[in-house]
N, C-alpha and C positions, 0 to 999 in steps of 0.2 A: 504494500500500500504506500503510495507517493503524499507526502503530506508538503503543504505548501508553508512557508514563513510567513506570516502577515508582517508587513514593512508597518513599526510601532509608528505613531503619534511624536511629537517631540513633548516631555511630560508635562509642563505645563499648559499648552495646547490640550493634550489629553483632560488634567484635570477641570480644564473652566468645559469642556463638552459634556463630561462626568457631572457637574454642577449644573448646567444646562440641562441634564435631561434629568435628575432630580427634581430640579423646578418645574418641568412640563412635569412628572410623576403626578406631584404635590398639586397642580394645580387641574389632575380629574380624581373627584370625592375617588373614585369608587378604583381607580389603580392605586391611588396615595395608599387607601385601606389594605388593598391585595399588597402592597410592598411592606409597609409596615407590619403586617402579619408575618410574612415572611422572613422581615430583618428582625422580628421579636421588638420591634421599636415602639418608642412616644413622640407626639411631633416635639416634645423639648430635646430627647436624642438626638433626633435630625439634624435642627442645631448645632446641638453640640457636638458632632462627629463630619460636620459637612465639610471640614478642613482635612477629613485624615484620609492620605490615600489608600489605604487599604477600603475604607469605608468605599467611596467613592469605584474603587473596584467593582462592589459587590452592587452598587447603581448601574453599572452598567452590565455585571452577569445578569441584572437582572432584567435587564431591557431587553438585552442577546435571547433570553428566553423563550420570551413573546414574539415571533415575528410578526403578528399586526401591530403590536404597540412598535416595535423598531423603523417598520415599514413611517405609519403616523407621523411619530416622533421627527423622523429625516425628512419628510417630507414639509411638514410645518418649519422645522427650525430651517430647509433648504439645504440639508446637508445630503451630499452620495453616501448609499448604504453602508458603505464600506466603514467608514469614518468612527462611529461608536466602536467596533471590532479592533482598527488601526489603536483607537484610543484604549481601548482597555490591553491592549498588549505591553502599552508603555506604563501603567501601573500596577503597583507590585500584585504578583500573584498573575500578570496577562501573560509569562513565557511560560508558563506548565501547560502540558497537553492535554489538547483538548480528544475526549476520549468519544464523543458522539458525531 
């Protein structure tokens, strides 16, 4: 099996696109509630972890998950699909294999 490298994000790039699709998350009730359940989070956590990249990682595992909400997402903020992917490879935890 041939696996391809996704060419990373440069990290700050990464993280404000990370932060970007947080904010589209947070602002539909009912994915904010699906993410939050999922991150075991409070919106005061959100907060206070929306600086840490690791967090910010798992914003965008969590986005990759969904492809209608990915599709959405790129589409509104105007970004190529690719772009959330590029970005979470440049925050920690984006170079482990992806096993699906």
């Amino acid at each position: 099996m041939h696996s391809e490298q996704v060419q990373a994000l440069p990290r700050e790039i990464a993280e404000t696109l990370a932060l970007q699709a947080l904010g589209w998350l947070a602002n539909d009730s009912e994915r904010a509630e699906a993410f939050l359940g999922s991150a075991g989070l409070s919106p005061d956590d959100l907060r206070e972890r929306a600086s840490d990249p690791e967090f910010l990682g798992f914003v965008l595992d969590h986005l990759l998950q969904d492809e209608a909400a990915l599709i959405a997402f790129c589409e509104e903020a105007g970004l190529a699909p690719d772009r959330p992917l590029r970005a979470r490879a440049a925050l920690p935890g984006g170079d482990l294999p992806h096993w699906t």
